[in-house]
Backbone as a ProteinNet text record, in pm:
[ID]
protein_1_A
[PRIMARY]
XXXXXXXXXXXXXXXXXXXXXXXXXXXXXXXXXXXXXXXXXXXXXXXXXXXXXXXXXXXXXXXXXXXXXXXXXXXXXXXXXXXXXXXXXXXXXXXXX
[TERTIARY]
19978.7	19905.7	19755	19716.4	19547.8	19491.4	19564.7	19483	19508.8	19618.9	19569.8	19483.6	19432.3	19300.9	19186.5	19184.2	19067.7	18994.7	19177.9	19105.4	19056.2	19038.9	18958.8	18820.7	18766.2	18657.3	18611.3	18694.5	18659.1	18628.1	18637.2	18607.5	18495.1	18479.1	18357	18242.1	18265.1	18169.5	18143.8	18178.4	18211.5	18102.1	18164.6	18079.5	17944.1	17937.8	17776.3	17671.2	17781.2	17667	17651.6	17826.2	17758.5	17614.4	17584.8	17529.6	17386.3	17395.3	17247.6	17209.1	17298.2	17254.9	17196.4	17235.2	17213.5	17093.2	17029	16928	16834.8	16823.7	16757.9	16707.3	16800.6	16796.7	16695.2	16663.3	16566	16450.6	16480.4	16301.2	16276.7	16427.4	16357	16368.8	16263.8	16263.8	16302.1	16294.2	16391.1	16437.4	16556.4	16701.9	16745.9	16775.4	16901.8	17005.5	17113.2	17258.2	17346.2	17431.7	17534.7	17651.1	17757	17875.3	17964.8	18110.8	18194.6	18280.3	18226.8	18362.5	18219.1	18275.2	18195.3	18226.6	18305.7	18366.1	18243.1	18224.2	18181.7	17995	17983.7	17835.9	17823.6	17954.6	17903	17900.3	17983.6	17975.6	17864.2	17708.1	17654.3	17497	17538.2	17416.6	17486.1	17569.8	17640	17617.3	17641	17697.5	17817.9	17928	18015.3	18099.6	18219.4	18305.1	18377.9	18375.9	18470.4	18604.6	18711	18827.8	18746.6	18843.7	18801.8	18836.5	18913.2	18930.7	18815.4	18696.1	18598.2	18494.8	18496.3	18357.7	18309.8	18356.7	18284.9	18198.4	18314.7	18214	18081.5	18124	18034.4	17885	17901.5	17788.2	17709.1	17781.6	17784.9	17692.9	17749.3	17685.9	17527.4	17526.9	17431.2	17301	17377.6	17230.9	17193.5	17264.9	17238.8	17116.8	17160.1	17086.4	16936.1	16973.1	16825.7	16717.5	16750.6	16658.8	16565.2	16609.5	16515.2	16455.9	16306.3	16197.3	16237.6	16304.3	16355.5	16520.1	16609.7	16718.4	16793.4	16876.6	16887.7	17064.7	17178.5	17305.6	17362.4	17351.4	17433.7	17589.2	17653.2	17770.2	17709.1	17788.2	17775.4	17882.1	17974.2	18020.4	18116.9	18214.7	18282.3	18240.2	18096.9	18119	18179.1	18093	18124.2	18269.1	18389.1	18471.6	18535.2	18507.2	18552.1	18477.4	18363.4	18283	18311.7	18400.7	18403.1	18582.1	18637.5	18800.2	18760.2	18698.6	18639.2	18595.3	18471.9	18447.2	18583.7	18642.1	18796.8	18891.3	18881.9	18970.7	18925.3	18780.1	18687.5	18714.1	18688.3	18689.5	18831.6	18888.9	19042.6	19079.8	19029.7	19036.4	19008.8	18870.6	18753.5	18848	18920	18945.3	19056	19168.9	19273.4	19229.3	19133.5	19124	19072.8
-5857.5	-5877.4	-5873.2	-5806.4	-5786.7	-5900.9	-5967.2	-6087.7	-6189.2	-6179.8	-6301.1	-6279.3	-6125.3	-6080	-6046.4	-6082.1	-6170.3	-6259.2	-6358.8	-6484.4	-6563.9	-6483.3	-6488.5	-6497.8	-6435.4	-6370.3	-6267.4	-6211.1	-6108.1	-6167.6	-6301	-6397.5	-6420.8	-6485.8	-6547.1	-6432.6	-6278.9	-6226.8	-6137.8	-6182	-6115.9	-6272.4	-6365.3	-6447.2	-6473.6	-6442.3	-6438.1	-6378	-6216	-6152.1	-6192	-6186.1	-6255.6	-6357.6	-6445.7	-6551.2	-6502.2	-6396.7	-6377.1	-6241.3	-6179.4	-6135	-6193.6	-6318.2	-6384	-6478.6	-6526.4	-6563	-6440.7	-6291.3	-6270.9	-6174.8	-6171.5	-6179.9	-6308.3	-6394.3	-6549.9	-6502.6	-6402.9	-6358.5	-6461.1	-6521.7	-6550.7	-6467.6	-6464.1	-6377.3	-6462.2	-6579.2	-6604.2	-6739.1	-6723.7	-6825.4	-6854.6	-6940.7	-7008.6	-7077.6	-7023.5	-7045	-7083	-7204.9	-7233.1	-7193.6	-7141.3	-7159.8	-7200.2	-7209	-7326.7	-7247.1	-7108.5	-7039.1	-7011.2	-7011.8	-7002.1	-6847	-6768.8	-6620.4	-6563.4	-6588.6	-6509	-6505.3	-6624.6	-6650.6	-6591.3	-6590.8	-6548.2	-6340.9	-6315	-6184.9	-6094.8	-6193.2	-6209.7	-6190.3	-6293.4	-6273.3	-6213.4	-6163.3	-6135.6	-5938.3	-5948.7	-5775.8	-5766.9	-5840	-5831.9	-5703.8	-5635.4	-5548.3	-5603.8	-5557.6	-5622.9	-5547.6	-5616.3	-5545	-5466.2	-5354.2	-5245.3	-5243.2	-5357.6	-5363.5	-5446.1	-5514.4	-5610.2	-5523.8	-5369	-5279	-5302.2	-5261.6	-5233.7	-5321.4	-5467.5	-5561.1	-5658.4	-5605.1	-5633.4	-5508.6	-5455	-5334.9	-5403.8	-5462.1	-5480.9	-5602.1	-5669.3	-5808	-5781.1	-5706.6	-5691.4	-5537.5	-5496.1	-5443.4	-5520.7	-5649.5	-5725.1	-5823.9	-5927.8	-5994.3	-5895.4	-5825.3	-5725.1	-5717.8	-5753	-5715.6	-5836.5	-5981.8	-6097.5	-6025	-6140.6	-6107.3	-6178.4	-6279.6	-6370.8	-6407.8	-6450.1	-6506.1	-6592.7	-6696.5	-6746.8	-6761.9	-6745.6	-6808.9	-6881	-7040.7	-7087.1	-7130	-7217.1	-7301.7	-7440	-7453.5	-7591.5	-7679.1	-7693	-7778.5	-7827.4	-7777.8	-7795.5	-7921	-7941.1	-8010.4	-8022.8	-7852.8	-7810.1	-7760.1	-7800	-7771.1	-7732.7	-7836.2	-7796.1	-7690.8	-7688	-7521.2	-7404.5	-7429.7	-7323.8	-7256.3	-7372.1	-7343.8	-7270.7	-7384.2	-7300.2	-7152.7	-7101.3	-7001.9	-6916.2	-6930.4	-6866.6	-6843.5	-6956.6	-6922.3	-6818	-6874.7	-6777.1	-6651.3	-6590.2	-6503.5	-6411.5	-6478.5	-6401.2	-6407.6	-6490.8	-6421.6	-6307.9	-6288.2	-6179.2	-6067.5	-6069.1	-5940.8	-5922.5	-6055.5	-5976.3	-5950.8	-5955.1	-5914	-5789.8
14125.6	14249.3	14225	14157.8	14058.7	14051.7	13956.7	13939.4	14009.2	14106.7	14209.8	14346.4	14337	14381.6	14354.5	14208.6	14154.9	14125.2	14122.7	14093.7	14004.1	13879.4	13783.7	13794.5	13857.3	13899.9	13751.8	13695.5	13636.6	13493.4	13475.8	13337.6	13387.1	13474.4	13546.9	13498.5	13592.9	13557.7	13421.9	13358.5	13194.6	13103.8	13168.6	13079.2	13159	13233.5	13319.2	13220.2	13262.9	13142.1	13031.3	12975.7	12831	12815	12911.3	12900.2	12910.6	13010.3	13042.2	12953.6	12881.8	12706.4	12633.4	12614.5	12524.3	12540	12690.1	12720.9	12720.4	12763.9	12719.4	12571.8	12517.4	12362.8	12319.8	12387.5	12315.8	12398.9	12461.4	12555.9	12694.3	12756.2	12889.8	12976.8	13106.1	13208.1	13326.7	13353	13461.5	13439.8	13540.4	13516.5	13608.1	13623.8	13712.2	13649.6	13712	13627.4	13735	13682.4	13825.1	13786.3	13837.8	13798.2	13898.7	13845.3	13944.2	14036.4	14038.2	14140	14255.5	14375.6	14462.6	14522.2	14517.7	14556.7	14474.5	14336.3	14220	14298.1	14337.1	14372.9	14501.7	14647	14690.1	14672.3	14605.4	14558.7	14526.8	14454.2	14420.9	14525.4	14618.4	14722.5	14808.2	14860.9	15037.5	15008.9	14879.1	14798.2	14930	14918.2	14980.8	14886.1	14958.8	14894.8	14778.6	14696.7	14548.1	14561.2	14502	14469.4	14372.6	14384.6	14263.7	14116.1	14075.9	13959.2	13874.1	13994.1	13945	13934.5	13979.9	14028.7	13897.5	13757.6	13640.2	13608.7	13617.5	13561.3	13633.4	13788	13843.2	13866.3	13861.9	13781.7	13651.6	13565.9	13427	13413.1	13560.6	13542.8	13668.5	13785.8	13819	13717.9	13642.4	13550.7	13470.9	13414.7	13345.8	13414.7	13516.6	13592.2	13610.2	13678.2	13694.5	13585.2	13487.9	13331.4	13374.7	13460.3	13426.6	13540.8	13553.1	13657.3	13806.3	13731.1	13882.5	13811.4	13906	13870.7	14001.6	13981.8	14073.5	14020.7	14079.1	14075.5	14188.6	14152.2	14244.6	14182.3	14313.9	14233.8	14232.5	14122.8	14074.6	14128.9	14210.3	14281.3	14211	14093.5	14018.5	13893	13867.8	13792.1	13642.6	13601.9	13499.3	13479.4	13497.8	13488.7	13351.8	13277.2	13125.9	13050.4	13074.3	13044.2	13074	13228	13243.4	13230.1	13189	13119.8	12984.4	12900.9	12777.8	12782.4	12840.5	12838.8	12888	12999.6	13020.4	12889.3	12799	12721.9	12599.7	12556	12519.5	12528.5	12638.9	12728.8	12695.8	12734.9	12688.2	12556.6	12511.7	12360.5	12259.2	12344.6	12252.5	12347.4	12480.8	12573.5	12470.3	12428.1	12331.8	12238	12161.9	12025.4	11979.8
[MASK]
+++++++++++++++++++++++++++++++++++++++++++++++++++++++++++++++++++++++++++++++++++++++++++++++++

């Protein structure tokens, strides 16, 4: 029942951060990043209630965001679709390993 009350929400925000580690590891201070789930984005601006199995990583992913000076997440309207299967599979890979 977990994860079909997540959604996969909890890849989404795992590779966020990852992403915005790794941008600012290269020294940028602000970003805008789209991604293709729209729950995850609005999670994001609303600070709506999270299931509680997303609290960690959504902590994880808002101390992360916070490090830039500005940041912006929208959705991207599904374009990126295959990026964002990839990173999913990604994603569950590095979680099994």
């Amino acid at each position: 029942m977990a994860s079909s009350l997540l959604r996969g929400r909890e890849v989404g925000y795992s590779a966020l951060a990852a992403v915005s580690a790794s941008l600012q590891r290269l020294g940028c201070e602000r970003v805008r990043l789209a991604v293709d789930d729209p729950l995850l984005v609005e999670d994001l601006r609303a600070r709506n209630e999270i299931p509680a199995p997303l609290a960690v990583e959504y902590v994880r992913l808002r101390c992360r965001l916070n490090r830039f000076l500005t940041y912006e997440i929208t959705h991207a309207g599904g374009s990126d679709g295959d990026l964002a299967a990839r990173a999913r599979s990604e994603t569950a890979m590095r979680i099994a390993a």
